[in-house]
C-alpha positions as semicolon CSV with decimal commas, in nm:
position;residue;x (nm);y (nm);z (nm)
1;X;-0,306;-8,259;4,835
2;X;-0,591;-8,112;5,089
3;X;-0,427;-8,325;5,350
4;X;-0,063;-8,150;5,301
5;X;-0,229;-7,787;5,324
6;X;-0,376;-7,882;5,648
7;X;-0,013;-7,990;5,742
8;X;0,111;-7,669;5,627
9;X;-0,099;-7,458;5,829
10;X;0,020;-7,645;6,133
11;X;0,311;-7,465;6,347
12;X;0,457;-7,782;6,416
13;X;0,316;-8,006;6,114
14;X;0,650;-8,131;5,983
15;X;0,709;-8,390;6,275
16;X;0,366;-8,545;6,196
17;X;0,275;-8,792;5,909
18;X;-0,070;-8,728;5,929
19;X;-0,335;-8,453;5,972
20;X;-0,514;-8,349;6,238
21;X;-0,909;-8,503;6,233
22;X;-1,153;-8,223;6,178
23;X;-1,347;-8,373;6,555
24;X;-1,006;-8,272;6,717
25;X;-0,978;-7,941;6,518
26;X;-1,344;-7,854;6,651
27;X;-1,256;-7,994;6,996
28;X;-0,913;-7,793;7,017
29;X;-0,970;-7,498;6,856
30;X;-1,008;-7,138;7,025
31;X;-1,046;-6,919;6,756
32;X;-1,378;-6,849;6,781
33;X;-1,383;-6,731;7,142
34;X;-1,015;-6,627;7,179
35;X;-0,990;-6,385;6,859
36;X;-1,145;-6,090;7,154
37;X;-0,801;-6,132;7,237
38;X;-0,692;-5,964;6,884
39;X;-0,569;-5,654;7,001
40;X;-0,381;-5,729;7,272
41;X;-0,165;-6,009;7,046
42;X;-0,066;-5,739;6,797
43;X;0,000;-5,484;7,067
44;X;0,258;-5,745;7,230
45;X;0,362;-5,906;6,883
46;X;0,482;-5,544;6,802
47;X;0,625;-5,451;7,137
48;X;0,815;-5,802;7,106
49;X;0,933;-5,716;6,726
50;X;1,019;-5,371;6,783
51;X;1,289;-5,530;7,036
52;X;1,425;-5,801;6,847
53;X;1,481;-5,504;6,585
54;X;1,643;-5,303;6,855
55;X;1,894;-5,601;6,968
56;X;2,019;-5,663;6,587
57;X;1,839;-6,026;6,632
58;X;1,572;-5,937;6,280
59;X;1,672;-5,651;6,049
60;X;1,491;-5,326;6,078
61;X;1,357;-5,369;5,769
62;X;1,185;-5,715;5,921
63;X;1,032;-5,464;6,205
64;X;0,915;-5,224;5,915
65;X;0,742;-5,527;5,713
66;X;0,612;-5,664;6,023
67;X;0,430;-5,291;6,119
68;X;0,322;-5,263;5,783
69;X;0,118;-5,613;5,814
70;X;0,009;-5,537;6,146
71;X;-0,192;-5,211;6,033
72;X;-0,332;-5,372;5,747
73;X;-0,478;-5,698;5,970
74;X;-0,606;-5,430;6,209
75;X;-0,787;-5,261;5,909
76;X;-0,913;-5,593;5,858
77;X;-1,040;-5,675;6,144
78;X;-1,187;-5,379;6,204
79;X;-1,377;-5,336;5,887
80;X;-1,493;-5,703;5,945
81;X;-1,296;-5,847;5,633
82;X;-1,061;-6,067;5,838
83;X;-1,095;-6,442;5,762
84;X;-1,074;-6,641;6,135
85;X;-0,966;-6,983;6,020
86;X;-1,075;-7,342;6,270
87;X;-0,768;-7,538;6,073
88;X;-0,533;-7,213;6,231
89;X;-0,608;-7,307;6,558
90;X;-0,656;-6,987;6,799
91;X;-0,600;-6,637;6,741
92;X;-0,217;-6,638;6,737
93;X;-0,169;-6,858;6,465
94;X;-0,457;-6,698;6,260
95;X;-0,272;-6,348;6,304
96;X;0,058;-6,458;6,238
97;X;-0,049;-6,691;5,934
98;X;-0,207;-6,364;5,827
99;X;0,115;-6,144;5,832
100;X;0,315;-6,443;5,690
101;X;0,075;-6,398;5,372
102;X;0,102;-6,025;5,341
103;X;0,459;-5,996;5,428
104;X;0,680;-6,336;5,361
105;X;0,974;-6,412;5,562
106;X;0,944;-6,099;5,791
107;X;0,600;-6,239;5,949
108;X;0,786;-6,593;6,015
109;X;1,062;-6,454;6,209
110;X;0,807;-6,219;6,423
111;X;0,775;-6,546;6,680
112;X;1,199;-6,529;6,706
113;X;1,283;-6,550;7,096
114;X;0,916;-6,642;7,177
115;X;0,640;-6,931;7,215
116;X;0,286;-6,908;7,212
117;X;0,238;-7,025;7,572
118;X;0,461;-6,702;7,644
119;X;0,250;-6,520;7,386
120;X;-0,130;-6,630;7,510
121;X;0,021;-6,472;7,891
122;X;0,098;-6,192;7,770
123;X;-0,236;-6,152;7,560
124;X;-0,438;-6,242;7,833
125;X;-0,282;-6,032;8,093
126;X;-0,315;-5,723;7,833
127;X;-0,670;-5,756;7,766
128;X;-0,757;-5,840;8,143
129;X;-0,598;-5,499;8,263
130;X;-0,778;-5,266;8,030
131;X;-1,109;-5,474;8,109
132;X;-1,012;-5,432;8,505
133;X;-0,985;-5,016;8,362
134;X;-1,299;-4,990;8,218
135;X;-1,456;-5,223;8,575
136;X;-1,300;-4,951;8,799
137;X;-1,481;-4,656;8,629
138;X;-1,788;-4,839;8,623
139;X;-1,774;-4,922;8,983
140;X;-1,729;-4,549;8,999
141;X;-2,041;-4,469;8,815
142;X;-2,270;-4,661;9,066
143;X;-2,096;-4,512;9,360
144;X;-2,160;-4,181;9,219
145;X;-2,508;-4,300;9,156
146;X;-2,547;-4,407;9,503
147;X;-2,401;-4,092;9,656
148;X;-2,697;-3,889;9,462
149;X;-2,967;-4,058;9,578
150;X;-2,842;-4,073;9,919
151;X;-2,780;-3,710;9,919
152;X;-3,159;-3,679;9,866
153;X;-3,229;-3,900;10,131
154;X;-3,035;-3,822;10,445
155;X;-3,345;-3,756;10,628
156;X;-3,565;-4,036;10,494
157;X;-3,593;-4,249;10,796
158;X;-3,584;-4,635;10,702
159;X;-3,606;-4,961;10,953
160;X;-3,244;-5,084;10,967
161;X;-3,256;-5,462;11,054
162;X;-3,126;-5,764;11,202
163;X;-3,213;-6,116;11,130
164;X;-3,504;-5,949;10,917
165;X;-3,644;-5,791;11,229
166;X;-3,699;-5,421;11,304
167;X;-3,364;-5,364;11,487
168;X;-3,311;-4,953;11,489
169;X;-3,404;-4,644;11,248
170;X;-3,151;-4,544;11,026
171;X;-3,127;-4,279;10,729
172;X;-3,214;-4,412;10,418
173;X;-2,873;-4,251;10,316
174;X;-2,703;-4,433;10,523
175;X;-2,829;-4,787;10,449
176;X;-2,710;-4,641;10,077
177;X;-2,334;-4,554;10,214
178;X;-2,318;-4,932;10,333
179;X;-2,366;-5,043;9,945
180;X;-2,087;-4,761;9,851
181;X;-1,809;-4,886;10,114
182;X;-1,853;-5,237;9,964
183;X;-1,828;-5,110;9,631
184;X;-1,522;-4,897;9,714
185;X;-1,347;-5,193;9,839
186;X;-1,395;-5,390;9,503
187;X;-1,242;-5,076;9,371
188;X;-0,975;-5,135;9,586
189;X;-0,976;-5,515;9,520
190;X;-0,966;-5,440;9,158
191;X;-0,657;-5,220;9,197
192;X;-0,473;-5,461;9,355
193;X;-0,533;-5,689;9,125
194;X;-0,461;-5,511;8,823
195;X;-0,089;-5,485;8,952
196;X;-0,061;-5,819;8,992
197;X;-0,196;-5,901;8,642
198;X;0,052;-5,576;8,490
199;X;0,373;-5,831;8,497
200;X;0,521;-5,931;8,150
201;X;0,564;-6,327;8,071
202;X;0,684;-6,271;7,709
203;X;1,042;-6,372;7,687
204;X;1,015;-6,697;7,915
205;X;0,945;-6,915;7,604
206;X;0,769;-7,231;7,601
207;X;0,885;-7,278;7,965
208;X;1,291;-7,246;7,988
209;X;1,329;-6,911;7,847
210;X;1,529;-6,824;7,534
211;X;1,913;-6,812;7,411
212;X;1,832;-6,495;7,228
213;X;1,934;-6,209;7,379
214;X;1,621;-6,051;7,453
215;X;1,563;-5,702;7,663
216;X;1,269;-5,820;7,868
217;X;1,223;-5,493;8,027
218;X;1,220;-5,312;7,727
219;X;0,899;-5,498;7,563
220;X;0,774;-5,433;7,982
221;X;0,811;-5,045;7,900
222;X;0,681;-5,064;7,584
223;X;0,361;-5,207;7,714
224;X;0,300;-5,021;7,999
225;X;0,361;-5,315;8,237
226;X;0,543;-5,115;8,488
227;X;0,504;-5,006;8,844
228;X;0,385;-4,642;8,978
229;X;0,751;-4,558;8,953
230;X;0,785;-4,675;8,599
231;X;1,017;-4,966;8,679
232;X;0,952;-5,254;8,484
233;X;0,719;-5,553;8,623
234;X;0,823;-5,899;8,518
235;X;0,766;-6,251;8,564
236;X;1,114;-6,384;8,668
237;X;1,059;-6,740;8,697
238;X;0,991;-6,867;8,335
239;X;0,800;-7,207;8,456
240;X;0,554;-6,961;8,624
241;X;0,571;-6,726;8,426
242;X;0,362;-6,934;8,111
243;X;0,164;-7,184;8,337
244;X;0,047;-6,901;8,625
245;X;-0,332;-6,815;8,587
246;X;-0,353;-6,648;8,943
247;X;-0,420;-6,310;8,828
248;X;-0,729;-6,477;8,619
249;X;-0,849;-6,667;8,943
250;X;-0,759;-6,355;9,178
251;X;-0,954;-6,122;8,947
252;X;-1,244;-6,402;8,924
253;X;-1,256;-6,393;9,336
254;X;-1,278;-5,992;9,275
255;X;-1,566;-5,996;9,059
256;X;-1,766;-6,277;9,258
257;X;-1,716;-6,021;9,550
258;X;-1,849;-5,750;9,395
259;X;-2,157;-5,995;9,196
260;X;-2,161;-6,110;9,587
261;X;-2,250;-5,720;9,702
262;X;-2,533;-5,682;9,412
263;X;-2,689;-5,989;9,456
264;X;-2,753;-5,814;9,824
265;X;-2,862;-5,514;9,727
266;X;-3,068;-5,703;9,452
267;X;-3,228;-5,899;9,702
268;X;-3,345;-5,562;9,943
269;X;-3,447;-5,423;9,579
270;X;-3,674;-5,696;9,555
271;X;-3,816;-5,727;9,901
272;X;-3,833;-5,356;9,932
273;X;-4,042;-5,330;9,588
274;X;-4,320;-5,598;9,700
275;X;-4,625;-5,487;9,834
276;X;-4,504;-5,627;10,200
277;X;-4,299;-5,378;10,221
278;X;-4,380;-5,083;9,918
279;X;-4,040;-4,887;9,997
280;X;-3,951;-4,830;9,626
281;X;-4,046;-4,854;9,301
282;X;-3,804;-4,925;9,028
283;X;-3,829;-4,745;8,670
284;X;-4,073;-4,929;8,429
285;X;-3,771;-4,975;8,182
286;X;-3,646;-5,224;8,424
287;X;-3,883;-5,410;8,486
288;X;-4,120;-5,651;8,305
289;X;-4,526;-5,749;8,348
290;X;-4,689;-6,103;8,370
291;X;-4,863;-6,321;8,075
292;X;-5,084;-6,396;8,276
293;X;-5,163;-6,177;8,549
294;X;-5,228;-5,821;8,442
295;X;-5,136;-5,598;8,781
296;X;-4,740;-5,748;8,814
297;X;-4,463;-5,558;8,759
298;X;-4,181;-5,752;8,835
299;X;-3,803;-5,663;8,931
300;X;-3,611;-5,882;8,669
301;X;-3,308;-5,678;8,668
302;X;-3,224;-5,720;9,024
303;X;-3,394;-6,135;9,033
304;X;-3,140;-6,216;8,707
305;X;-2,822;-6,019;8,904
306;X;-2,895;-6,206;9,174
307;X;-2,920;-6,567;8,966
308;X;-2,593;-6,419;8,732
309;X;-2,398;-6,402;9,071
310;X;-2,379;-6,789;9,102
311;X;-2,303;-6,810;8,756
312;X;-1,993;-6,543;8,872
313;X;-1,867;-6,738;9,149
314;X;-1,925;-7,096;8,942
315;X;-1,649;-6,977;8,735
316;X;-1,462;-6,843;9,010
317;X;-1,489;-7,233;9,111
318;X;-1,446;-7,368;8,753
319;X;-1,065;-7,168;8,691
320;X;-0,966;-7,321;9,070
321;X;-1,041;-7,632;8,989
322;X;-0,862;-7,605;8,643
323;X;-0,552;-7,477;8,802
324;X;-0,556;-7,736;9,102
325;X;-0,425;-8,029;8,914
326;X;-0,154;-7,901;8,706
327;X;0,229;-7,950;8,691
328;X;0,460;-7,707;8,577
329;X;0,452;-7,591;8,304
330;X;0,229;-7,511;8,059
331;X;-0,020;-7,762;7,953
332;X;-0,353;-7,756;7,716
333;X;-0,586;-7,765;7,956
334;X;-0,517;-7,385;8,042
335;X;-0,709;-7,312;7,673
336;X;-1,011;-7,340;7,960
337;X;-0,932;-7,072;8,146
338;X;-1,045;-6,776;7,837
339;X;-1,426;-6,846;7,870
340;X;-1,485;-6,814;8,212
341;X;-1,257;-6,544;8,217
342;X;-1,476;-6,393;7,892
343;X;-1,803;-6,411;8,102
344;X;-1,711;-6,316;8,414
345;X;-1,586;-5,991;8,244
346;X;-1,891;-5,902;8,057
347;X;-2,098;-6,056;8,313
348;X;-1,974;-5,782;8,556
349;X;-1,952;-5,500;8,346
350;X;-2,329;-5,586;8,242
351;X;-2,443;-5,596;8,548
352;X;-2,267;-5,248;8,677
353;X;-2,367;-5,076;8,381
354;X;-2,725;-5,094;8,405
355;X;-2,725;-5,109;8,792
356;X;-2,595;-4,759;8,801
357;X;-2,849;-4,662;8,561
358;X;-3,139;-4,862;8,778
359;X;-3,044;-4,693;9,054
360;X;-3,050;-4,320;8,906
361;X;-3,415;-4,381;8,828
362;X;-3,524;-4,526;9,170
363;X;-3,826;-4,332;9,339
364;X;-3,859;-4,427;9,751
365;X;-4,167;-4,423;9,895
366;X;-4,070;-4,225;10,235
367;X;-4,369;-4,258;10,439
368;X;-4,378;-4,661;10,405
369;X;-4,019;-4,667;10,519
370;X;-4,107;-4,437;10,787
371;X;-4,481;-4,630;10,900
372;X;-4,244;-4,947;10,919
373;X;-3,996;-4,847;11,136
374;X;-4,246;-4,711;11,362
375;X;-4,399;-5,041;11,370
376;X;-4,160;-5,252;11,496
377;X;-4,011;-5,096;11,846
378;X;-3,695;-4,910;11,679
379;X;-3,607;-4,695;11,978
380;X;-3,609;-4,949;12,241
381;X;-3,213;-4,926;12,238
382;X;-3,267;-4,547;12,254
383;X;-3,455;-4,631;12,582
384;X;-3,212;-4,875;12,742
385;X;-2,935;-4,568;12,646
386;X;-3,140;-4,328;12,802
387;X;-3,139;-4,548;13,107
388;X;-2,754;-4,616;13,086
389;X;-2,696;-4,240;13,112
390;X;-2,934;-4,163;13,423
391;X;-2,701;-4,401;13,616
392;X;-2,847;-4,779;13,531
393;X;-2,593;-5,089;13,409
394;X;-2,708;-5,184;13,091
395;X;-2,786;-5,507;13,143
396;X;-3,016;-5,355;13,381
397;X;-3,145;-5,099;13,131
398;X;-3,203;-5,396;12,902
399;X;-3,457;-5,597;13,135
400;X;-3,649;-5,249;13,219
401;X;-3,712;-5,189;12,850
402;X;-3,761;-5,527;12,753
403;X;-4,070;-5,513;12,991
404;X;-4,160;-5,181;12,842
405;X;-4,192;-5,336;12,548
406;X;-4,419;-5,597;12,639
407;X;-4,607;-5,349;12,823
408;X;-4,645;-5,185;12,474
409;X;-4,716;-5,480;12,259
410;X;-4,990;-5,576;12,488
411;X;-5,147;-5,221;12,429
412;X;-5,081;-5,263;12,075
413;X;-4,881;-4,920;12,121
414;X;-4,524;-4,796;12,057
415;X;-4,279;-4,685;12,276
416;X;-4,353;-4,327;12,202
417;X;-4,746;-4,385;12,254
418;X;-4,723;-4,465;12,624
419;X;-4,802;-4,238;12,890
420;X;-4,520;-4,085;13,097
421;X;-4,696;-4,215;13,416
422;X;-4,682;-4,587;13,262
423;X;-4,314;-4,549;13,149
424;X;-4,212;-4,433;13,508
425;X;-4,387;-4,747;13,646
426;X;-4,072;-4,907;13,451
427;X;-3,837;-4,691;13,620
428;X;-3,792;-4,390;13,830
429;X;-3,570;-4,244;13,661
430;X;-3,749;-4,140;13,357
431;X;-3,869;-3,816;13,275
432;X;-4,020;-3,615;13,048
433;X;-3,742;-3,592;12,787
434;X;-3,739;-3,948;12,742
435;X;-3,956;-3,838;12,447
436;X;-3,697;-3,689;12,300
437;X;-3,507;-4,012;12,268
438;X;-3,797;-4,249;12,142
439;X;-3,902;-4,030;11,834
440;X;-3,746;-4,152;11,543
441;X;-3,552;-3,883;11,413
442;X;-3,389;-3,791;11,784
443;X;-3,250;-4,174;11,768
444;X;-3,131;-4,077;11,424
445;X;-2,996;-3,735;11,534
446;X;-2,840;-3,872;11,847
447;X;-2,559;-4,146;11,627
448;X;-2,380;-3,909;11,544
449;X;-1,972;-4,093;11,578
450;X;-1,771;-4,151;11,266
451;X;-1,976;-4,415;11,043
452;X;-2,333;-4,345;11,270
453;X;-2,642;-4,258;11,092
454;X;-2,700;-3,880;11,177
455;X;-2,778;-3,701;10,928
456;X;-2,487;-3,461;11,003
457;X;-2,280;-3,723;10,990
458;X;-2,410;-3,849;10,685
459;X;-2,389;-3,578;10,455
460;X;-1,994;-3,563;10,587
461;X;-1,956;-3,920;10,454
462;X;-2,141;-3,811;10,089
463;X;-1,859;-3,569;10,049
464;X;-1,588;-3,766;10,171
465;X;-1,678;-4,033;9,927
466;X;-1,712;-3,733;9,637
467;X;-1,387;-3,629;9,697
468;X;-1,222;-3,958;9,691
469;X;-1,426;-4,051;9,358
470;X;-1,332;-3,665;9,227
C-alpha cells in the first residue's frame, strides 16, 4: 500500500512498476533549495491558466478554482504552514499536488499546454529578474555612498600608483570616482542582462511545443516579459527555449565582475588600513579583534569579500561547465544550475549591502595620505611637463628629471626641497615657477581634462554621476 502512494505522487508513476528508492529521492530531489522559487511558479502558473481560460481550452470556472487555490497556498506559505514534501520532487510538483488537494480536477488541468522543463524556465527567469531589480538599486546605494565621501574629499591629496609604486598625486575623490565608473558599468551589465533573461519559455513544452492553441504573447504581457515598447519578448525556438541557461551564466559573468571590482577595492581597504600605510580606518562594527593579540583590529569585511569573490566566479565556472556538455534539449543535469545561481545572488547582494554601509562610516586619515605622496617623487611628471612646455622633447624632459631625481634621493630630499640653483644645474630652462608645478596640489590643480583629477573637475564628475543616479 505505502509503495502505491509513492507511485501516486509521481507525475509520471503509471509507466513504472516500481517506486522510486528513497537514496534516489534524496539524490534527485530539489525541493528543499528550489521552493525560493515559490512565487515566481504561481505567478506564471496563473498567467499560464488565466490564458488557457481565455482560449476556451479549461472552463472559467477551472481558472476561478485554480485562483482560489493559489491564494490559499500563498497564505500557506507565507504563514509557514505549507508542507514541502522530498517524495513530490521540487517545488512544481509540491505546488501543484497542493492545488490538486484543495481544488480536484481544476488543479490537474492547470499543467494543460505545458511541461515542467517549460515551467522551471519560466520560474527561474522570473525570480532572476526581480533579484537583478533589487542588485541594480543596491549597486546604486554604494555609488551614492561613494559619491558622498568623495564629495568630502576632493581636496584630500592621496598617492595614486603604479605597480605599487608612488606614480602621481591624485584626489582622494578621484581614486573614489574610479570605484563608481566600475560600479556603473555592472549597472549597465546588469541591465543588459535583465533583458535578455525578460523572454518567456512557457508554451514550448517539454521541447517540441504544444498542439493547444496557446497565446504565447498573452502569458508574455501578463508577466511583464516585454520590451521598453511593451511588445512581447519570447523564446521562439522551443529546443532553446527549455534547455538555454545563458541568461543564468551571463548574469553569473555579471556578478563575478562586479565581486571582481570589490575584491579590489577590498584589497586597497586592507592595505590602506595597516599601519604601513594608516590611510583609513574602518568603523569598529566591521571589523573584529584577535584571541590572542590584544591591539588588532582586523578588516574582515573587506578579507571575506575578497575570499567570497572566488567563490563568485567558481560558480561562474561551475554553470559553464554544466552547460558545456549538453545536447538539446532539456536534460536533468540542468537541476544544477539553481544553487549556484542561489549563492551567487545572495552572495552579491550581501556583499553590496553592507559595503555601502562600510563605506558610509569610513574616516581617512588625510595627512598620512598626504606625508606618502610626498614621499615618493609624485611630481616628477609635473617636472618633465614643465620641461615639455619651455620647448624640450619629452624624451628629453624624461632623462633631465630622471637625474633630478637621483640628485634628490641622494640628498634624501624631494623635488620641491631642492634649491632653484641645483634644479637649474639640470636645465636652463627652469625658473622660479617651477615651484608651482612640483607642489602637490598645483599637479592636482593642473589635470584638469575630462576624467583628470582636479578638483574642479572632480566635483563636475560627483554631479554628473548624481544626476544620472537621480
Amino acid at each position: 500500500m505505502t509503495n502505491q502512494l509513492d507511485k501516486k505522487s509521481q507525475a509520471w508513476s503509471a509507466l513504472f512498476s516500481e517506486p522510486m528508492s528513497d537514496l534516489v529521492k534524496r539524490y534527485t530531489s530539489s525541493v528543499f533549495f528550489d521552493k525560493r522559487l515559490w512565487q515566481a511558479d504561481i505567478q506564471g502558473s496563473l498567467a499560464h491558466a488565466e490564458m488557457l481560460a481565455a482560449q476556451g481550452i479549461i472552463a472559467a470556472q477551472d481558472r476561478a478554482d485554480i485562483q482560489r487555490g493559489m491564494a490559499q497556498i500563498v497564505a500557506d506559505i507565507e504563514a509557514g504552514r505549507f508542507e514541502w514534501k522530498l517524495d513530490l520532487e521540487d517545488v512544481h510538483l509540491n505546488i501543484e499536488a497542493r492545488l490538486t488537494q484543495l481544488v480536484g480536477d481544476a488543479g490537474k488541468r492547470m499543467h494543460t499546454g505545458r511541461s515542467r522543463n517549460d515551467q522551471v524556465a519560466t520560474d527561474v527567469r522570473l525570480w532572476l529578474r526581480g533579484e537583478i531589480d533589487l542588485i541594480s538599486a543596491l549597486l546604486a546605494t554604494l555609488q551614492q555612498a561613494l559619491l558622498d565621501l568623495a564629495a568630502q574629499h576632493t581636496q584630500t591629496i592621496l598617492p595614486g600608483f603604479t605597480h605599487l609604486q608612488v606614480a602621481q598625486p591624485v584626489s582622494f575623490a578621484h581614486h573614489l570616482l574610479a570605484y563608481v565608473e566600475m560600479f556603473a558599468r555592472d549597472a549597465e551589465r546588469m541591465r543588459e542582462v535583465r533583458a535578455r533573461t525578460n523572454r518567456l519559455p512557457l508554451g514550448s513544452a517539454a521541447l517540441a511545443g504544444t498542439s493547444y492553441p496557446l497565446d504565447r504573447e498573452r502569458v508574455a504581457r501578463s508577466l511583464g516579459m516585454v520590451d521598453a515598447q511593451g511588445v512581447p519578448q519570447l523564446c521562439r525556438n522551443s529546443l532553446d527555449a527549455v534547455s538555454d541557461r545563458d541568461f543564468a551564466m551571463e548574469f553569473a559573468a555579471a556578478a563575478s565582475i562586479s565581486m571582481v571590482h570589490i575584491s579590489r577595492l577590498s584589497e586597497e581597504l586592507v592595505l590602506w588600513m595597516s599601519q604601513n600605510f594608516g590611510f583609513i580606518r574602518l568603523a569598529d562594527r566591521f571589523t573584529t579583534g584577535s584571541s590572542i593579540m590584544p591591539q588588532k583590529k582586523n578588516p574582515d569585511v573587506p578579507e571575506l569579500a575578497r575570499g567570497k569573490t572566488g567563490r563568485v566566479v567558481g560558480h561562474l565556472m561551475g554553470l559553464l561547465t554544466l552547460m558545456k556538455g549538453q545536447p538539446l534539449a532539456y536534460n536533468k543535469d540542468n537541476q544544477e544550475d539553481k544553487e549556484p545561481l542561489f549563492d551567487t545572488v545572495d552572495t552579491l547582494k550581501d556583499t553590496l549591502r553592507i559595503f555601502a554601509e562600510m563605506m558610509g562610516g569610513l574616516t581617512v586619515n588625510e595627512d598620512a595620505m598626504r606625508k606618502a605622496a610626498a614621499r615618493g617623487y609624485a611630481t616628477a611628471t609635473d617636472l618633465a611637463d614643465y620641461l615639455v612646455k619651455k620647448g624640450l622633447a619629452f624624451r628629453d624632459a624624461h632623462e633631465v628629471v630622471a637625474h633630478a631625481v637621483k640628485s634628490a634621493q641622494l640628498a634624501g630630499k624631494d623635488l620641491s626641497e631642492l634649491p632653484l640653483t641645483t634644479l637649474q644645474g639640470f636645465h636652463a630652462a627652469i625658473e622660479a615657477d617651477v615651484f608651482d608645478c612640483l607642489s602637490l596640489q598645483g599637479s592636482l590643480d593642473a589635470r584638469n581634462t575630462i576624467g583628470g583629477t582636479a578638483p574642479e573637475r572632480v566635483l563636475q564628475e560627483i554631479a554628473l554621476h548624481r544626476q544620472r543616479l537621480g
